[in-house]
C-alpha positions in Angstrom: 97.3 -40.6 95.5 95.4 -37.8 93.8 94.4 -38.5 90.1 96.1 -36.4 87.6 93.7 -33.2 87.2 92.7 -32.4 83.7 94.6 -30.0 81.0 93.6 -26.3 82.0 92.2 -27.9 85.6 95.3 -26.8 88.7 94.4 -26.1 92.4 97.7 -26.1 93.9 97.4 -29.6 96.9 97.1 -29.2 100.2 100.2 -29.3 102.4 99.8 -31.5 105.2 103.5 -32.6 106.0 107.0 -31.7 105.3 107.1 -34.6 102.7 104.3 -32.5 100.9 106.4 -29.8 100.2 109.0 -31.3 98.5 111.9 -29.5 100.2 114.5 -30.7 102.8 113.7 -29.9 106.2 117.1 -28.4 106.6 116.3 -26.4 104.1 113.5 -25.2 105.4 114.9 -24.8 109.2 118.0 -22.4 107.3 114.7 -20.7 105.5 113.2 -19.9 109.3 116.6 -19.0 110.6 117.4 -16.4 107.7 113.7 -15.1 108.5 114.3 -14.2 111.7 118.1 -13.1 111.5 116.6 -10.2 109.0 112.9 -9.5 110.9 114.0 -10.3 114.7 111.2 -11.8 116.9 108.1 -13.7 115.6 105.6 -15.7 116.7 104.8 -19.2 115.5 102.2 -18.5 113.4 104.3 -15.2 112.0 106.8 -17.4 110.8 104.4 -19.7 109.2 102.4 -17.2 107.1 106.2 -15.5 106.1 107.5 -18.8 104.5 103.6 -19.9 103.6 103.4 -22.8 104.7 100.6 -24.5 107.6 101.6 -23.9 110.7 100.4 -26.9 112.1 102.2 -29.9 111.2 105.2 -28.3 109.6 106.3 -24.9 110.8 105.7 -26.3 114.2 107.8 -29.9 113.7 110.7 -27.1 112.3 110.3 -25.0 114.9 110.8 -27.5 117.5 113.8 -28.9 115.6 115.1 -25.5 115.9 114.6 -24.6 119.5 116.1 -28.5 120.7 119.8 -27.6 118.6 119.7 -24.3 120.7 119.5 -22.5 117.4 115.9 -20.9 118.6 114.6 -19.7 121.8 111.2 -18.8 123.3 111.0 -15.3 124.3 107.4 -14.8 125.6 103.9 -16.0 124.3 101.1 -14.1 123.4 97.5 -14.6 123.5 95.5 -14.4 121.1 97.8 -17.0 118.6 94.3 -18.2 116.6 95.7 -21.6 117.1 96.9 -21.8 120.9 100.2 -23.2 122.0 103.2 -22.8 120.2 102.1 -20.6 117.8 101.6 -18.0 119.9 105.2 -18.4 121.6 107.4 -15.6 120.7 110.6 -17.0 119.0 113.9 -15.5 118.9 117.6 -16.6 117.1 120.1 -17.5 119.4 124.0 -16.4 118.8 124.3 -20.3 117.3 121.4 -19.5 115.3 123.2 -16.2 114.3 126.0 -18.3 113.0 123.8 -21.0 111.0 122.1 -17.9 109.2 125.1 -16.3 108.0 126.5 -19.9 106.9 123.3 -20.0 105.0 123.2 -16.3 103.4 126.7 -17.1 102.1 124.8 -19.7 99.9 121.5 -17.6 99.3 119.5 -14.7 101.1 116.7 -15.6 100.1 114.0 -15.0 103.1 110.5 -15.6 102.0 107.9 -17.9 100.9 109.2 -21.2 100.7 109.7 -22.4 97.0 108.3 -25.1 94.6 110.5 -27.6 93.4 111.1 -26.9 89.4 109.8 -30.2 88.5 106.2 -29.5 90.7 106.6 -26.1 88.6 106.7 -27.9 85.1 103.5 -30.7 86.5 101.8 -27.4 86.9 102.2 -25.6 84.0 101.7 -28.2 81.6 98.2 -28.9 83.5 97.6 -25.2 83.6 98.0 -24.9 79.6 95.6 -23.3 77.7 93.5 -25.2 75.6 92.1 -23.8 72.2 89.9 -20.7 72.7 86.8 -21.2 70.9 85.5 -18.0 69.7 82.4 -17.0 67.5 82.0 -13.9 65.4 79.9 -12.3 68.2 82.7 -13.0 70.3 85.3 -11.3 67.4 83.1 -8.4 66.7 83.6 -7.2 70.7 86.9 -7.8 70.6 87.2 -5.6 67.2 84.8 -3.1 68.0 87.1 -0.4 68.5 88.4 -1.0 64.7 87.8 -0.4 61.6 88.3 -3.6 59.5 87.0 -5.2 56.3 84.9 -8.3 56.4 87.6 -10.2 54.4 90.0 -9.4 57.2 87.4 -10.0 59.5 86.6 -13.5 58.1 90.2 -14.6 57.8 90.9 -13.5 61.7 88.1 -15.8 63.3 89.6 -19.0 62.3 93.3 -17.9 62.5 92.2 -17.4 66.1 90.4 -20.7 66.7 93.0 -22.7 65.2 95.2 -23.0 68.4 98.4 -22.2 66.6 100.8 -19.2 65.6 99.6 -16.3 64.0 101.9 -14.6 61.8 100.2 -10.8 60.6 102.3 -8.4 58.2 101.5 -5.5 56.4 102.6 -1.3 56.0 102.6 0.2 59.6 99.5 1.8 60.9 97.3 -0.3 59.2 96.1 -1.6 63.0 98.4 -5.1 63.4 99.1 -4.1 67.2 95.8 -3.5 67.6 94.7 -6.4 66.8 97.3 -8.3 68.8 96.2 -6.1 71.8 92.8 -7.1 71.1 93.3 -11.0 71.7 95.5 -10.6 74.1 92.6 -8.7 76.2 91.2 -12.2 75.7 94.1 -14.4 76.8 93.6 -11.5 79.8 90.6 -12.7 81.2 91.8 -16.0 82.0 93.8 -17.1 85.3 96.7 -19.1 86.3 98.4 -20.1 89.7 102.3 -19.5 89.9 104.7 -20.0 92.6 106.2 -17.3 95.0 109.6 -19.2 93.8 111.0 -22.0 92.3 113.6 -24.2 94.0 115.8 -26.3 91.4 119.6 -28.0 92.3 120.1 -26.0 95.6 119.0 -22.4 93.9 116.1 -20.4 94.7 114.4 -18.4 91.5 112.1 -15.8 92.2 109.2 -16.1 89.6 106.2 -13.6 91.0 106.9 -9.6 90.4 104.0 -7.6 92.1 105.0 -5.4 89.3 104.9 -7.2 86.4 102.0 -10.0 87.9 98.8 -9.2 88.3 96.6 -10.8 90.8 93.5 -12.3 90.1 90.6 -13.3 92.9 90.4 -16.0 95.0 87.5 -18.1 95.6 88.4 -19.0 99.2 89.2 -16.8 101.7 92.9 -15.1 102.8 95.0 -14.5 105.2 96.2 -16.6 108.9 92.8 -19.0 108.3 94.3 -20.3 105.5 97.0 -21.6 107.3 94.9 -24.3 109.7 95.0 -27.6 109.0 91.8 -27.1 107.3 93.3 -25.1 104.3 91.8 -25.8 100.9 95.9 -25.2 98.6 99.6 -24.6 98.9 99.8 -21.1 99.9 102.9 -21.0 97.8 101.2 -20.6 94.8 99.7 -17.7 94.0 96.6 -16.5 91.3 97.4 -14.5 88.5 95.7 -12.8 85.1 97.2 -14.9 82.3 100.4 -12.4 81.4 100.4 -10.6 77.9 104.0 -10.2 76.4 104.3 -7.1 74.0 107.9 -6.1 72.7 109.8 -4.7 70.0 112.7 -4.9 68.2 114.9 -3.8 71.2 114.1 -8.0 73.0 117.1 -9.5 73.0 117.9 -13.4 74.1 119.8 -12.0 76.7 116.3 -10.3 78.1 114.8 -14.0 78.5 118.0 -15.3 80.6 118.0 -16.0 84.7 119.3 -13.0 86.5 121.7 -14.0 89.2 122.3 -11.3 92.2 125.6 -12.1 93.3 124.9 -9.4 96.4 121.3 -11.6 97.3 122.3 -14.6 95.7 119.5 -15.8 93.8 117.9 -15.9 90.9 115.1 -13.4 89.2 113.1 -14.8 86.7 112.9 -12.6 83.5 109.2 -11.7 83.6 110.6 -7.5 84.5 110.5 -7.8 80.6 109.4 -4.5 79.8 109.4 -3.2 76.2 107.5 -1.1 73.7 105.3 -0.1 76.4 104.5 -3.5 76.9 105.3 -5.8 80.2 105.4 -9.5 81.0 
């Protein structure tokens, strides 16, 4: 067993076998089946890198559950795979396959990366939470540059800052209270977290990532089908963001911060579309 990693320190684990990714593997085999009921013929590898996860010691154990219930079927194979055999087979859904994905889209039609269980999501985030920024008036005076602001102020914003809790700033309007928020968060803006694609919690998929409202941050190791050897450094589930900013106005409501449920796709959006006064999640 891997010792608990620091507060602030999360690299999401390798993924070695089905156990690792906490998800039944009829689960996953209804995941592969819905895949290819919406895209048509993949290969092997193809279907790995669709519901991120290795190819090699899990897509292929699924696969091969698949084609021996007659739910799959090879169609060709193509050269070239990156890691030979089946991964290079060209896989198509059989009319009993057909059947099983419909069964399944009646539940959810969810098709993509697999998910994270919920409670590998909350390990995360609580290992992933920001400790107390530490800055110095050097550090304040960049971040204020573009203001205007008396050295009382000044003084008074340093340590509110520092202290690690709420910060609660009134005064008449226009006297630069939003600018000042806008300033720190620039600074919660520079750091990075890893989320997952989705969240899996009581038989319900959650979609958490919004190429919209996320914004990716770079990766130290390198992309793409490599990362899906057995040799690959994290889950590909999870995925490195900028530390999101919220800005809103009056107009939040509670009901803005609640699940959306599609009953046409049915599963759930996470509310980070939160978009208000300009400002998004």
């Amino acid at each position: 067993a891997q010792a608990p990693a620091p507060v602030g320190s999360f690299l999401p684990p390798q993924i070695n076998s089905l156990d690792d990714t906490g998800l039944s593997p009829l689960w996953l085999q209804d995941l592969i089946l819905k895949v290819l009921y919406f895209r048509g013929y993949m290969t092997g590898l193809k279907i790995a890198e669709e519901i991120a996860l290795p190819f090699s010691g899990v897509a292929d154990q699924l696969l091969t559950s698949l084609k021996q219930e007659k739910f799959i079927e090879v169609k060709s194979s193509q050269q070239g795979g990156g890691l030979g055999g089946d991964s290079a087979y060209m896989y198509g859904i059989t009319g009993a396959g057909v059947l099983r994905a419909r069964e399944a889209m009646e539940r959810s039609q969810y098709a993509g990366p697999a998910p994270v269980p919920f409670d590998v999501y909350n390990d995360a985030i609580r290992r992933q939470k920001s400790g107390r920024i530490t800055v110095t008036s050097r550090t304040m005076r960049q971040l204020l540059s573009q203001l205007v602001i008396s050295e009382a102020i000044f003084q008074r914003l340093g340590p509110a800052l520092n202290s690690g809790s709420s910060i609660f700033m009134y005064g008449p309007p226009g006297n630069g209270k939003t600018s000042i928020a806008r300033a720190f968060g620039n600074l919660v803006l520079s750091q990075s977290m890893y989320i997952p694609y989705a969240l899996y919690l009581d038989g319900q998929v959650i979609k958490v990532y919004d190429a919209v409202s996320h914004s990716l941050a770079p990766e130290n190791d390198a992309g793409g089908t490599s990362t899906l050897r057995p040799n690959t450094r994290r889950d590909l589930r999870w995925l490195k963001i900028r530390r999101p900013f919220i800005v809103v106005g009056g107009e939040l409501t509670l009901e803005g911060l609640d699940l959306v449920f599609d009953d046409t796709t049915k599963f759930y959006e996470a509310p980070f579309q939160v978009k208000a006064n300009g400002g998004i999640l």
